[in-house]
VOVO-790452 format. One record per residue (C-alpha): y, z, x. Coordinates in steps of 0.02 Angstrom, whole numbers, padded with zeros to 5 digits, always signed. Each point is the difference from the previous one (the first is absolute). Layout:
YZX...
//
This chain:
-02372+00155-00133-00009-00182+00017+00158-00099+00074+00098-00078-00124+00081-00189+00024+00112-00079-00134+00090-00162+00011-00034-00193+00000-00162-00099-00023+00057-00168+00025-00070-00189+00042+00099-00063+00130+00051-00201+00066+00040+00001+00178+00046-00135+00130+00007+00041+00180+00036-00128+00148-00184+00023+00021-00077-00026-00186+00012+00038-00187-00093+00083-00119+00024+00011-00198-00040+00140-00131-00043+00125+00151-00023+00190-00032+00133+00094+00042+00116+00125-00069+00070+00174+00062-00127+00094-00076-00147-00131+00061+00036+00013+00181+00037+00194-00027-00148+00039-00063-00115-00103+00121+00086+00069+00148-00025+00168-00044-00180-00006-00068-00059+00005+00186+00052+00170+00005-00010+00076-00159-00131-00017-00162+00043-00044-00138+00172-00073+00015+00065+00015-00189+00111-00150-00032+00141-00031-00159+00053-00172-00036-00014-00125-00121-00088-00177-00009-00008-00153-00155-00162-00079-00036-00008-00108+00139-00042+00125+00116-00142-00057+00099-00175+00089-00008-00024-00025+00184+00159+00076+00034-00043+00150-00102-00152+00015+00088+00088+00004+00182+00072+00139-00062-00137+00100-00069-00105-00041+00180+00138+00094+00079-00013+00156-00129+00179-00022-00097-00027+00085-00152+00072-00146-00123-00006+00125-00160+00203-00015+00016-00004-00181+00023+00089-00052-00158-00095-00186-00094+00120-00096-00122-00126-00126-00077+00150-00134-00046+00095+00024+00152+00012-00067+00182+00005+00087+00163+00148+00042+00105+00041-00181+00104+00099-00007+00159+00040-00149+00117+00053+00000+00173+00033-00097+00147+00000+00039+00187+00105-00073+00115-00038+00007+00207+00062+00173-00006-00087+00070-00077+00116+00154-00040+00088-00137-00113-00073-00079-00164+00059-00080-00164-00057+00068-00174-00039-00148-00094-00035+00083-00164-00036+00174-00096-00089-00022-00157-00019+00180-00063-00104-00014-00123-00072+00151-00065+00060+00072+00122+00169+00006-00087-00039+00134-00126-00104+00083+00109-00009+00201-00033-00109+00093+00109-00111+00094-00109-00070+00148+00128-00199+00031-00086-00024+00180-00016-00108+00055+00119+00118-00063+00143+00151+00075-00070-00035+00149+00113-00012-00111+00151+00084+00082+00171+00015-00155+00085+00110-00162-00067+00056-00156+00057+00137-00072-00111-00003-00197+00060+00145-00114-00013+00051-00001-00184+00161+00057-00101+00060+00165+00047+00001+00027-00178-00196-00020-00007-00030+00108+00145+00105+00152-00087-00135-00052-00158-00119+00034+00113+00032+00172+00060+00063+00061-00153-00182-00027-00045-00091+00094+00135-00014+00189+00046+00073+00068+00152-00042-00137+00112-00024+00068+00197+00065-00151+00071+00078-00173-00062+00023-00139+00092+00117-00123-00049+00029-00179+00042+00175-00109-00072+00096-00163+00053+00174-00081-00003-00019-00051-00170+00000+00181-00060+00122+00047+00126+00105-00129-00069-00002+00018-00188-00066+00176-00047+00072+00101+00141+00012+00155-00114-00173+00009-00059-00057-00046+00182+00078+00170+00050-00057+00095-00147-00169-00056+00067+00039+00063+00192+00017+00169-00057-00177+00002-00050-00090-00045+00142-00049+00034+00153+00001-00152+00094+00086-00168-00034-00035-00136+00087+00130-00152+00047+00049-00142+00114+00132+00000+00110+00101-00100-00097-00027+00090-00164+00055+00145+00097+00161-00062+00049+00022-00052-00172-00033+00159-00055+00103+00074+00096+00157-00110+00035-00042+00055+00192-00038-00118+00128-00079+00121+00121-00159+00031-00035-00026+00186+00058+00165+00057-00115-00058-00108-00144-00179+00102+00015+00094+00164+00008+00100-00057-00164-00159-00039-00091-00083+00155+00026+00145+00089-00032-00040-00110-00190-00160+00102-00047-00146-00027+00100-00077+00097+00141-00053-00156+00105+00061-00165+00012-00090-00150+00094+00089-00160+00050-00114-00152+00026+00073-00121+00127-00130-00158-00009-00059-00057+00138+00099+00135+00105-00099+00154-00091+00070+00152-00098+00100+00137+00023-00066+00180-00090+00147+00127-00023-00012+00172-00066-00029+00192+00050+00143-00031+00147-00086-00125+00080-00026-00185+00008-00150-00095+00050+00019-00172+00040-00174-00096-00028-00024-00187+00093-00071-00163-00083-00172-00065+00054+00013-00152+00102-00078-00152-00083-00033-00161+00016-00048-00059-00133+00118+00067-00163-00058-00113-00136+00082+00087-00172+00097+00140+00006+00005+00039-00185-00034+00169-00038+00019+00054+00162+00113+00133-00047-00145+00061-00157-00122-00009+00116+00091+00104+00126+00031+00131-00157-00169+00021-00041-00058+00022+00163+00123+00139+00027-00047+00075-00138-00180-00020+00025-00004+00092+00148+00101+00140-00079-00095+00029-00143-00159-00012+00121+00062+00147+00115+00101+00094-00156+00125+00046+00168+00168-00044-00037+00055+00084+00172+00123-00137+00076-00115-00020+00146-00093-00061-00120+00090-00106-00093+00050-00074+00171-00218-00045+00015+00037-00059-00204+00120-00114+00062-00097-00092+00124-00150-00003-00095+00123-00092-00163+00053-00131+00165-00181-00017+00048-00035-00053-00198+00126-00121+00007-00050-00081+00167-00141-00049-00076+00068-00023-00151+00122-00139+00064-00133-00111+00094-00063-00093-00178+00070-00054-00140+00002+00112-00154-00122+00138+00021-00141-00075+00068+00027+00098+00177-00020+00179-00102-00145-00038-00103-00143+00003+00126+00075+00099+00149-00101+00133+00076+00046+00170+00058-00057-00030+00199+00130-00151-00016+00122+00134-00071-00029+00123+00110+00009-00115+00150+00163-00071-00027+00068+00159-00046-00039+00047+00172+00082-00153+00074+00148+00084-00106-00001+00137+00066-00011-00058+00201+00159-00119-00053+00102+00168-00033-00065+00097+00139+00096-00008+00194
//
């Protein structure tokens, strides 16, 4: 079966030190889905878009083979807005504004010939949603999911009904501290997986990610660039790349989620370098491959 993606598809205004852009594609389930379609055919993707949706964004997606049969249309509706500013850190940024859109009464609808998908990625929407989501599908081998402060914050209880369901969630450090109440890092891991799921990955920014699971704990490092231009969906990116891989290899061994995890930082190296998603939409697998070995030689002693 098909990997399944369900979350955001957004236009996104962004200003950097460097430049702006307005009414960019973006969203969780954008970057996601792009990410992982250089591993995997077709990428099945959820979400939901108003009538301004534009036909040359569709069609980046269809080049890359994302099935857009679950790609909810409202005719009198707008798409999902988001604004954001950089600041020289770039690990620090100001939302300007969230219109939601139709994205506020988004329900994911699963079609019914992906309802017995194995593999899922639930983006970064309500935990509520994400339970909608799996109370719609069959026995699912492996779910991914992905969540955020704002969750964390305000539906803590459905966030953990949610945990119990999958098999990996994926945080930041300071979402996991939040979590958690637990400044340490290792004991705030051990506390989340003690929450539901069977692996847990930290993403540090710029100083890589830290997979934890199966008694063991794999500490990834960050590419070294020179050039980071937009780190939006960074994070997405890194998801879908994970995931990619995974559903590529069907080996959810943690050796090889440990590959998984460098090939979701390899994703979002690229990912990172221009605004929006222009880096993921004509990247080739040599470049892939090649920087996944530069990767891999970081890690090695």
């Amino acid at each position: 079966m098909s990997l399944l993606v369900v979350g955001s598809v957004a236009y996104d205004s962004i200003e950097t030190p460097f430049d702006k852009i307005n009414d960019a594609l973006g969203g969780s389930a954008t970057y996601i889905s792009l990410a992982a379609s250089y591993f995997t055919a077709p990428v099945n993707l959820v979400g939901v878009v108003g009538n301004d949706f534009k036909p040359e964004h569709t069609k980046i997606l269809e080049d890359h083979d994302i099935d857009l049969t679950g790609l909810e249309r409202i005719e009198d509706g707008k798409t999902f807005r988001w604004g954001g500013k950089y600041h020289y850190d770039l690990n620090v940024r100001d939302t300007l504004f969230t219109d939601l859109n139709v994205f506020e009464n988004f329900k994911p609808k699963i079609p019914e010939k992906w309802k017995k998908a194995s593999f899922i990625v639930l983006g970064n929407i309500m935990p509520s949603l994400q339970s909608l989501v799996l109370d719609q599908l069959e026995k699912p081998r492996f779910v991914l999911c992905d969540t955020m402060n704002l969750w964390i914050n305000n539906t803590k209880e459905d966030l953990l009904d949610v945990m119990k369901r999958v098999d990996v969630l994926i945080i930041n450090d300071s979402e996991a501290r939040l979590l958690t109440d637990e400044p340490n890092l290792i004991k705030a891991a051990r506390r989340i997986l003690q929450m539901g799921p069977e692996y847990l990955i930290i993403k540090k920014g710029e100083h890589g990610a830290l997979l934890f699971g199966d008694n063991s704990i794999f500490s990834a490092p960050a590419y070294p660039l020179e050039n980071i231009f937009d780190p939006t969906g960074a994070g997405d990116t890194f998801a879908g790349g994970f995931a990619g891989y995974l559903h590529k290899t069907q080996d959810l061994s943690f050796e090889n989620l440990k590959k998984a995890v460098i090939y979701g930082s390899t994703m979002a190296s690229f990912s990172v370098e221009k605004f929006s998603t222009k880096a993921l939409e004509g990247l080739s697998n040599l470049e892939i491959h090649d920087r996944f070995i530069e990767f891999r030689e970081l890690s090695n002693f």
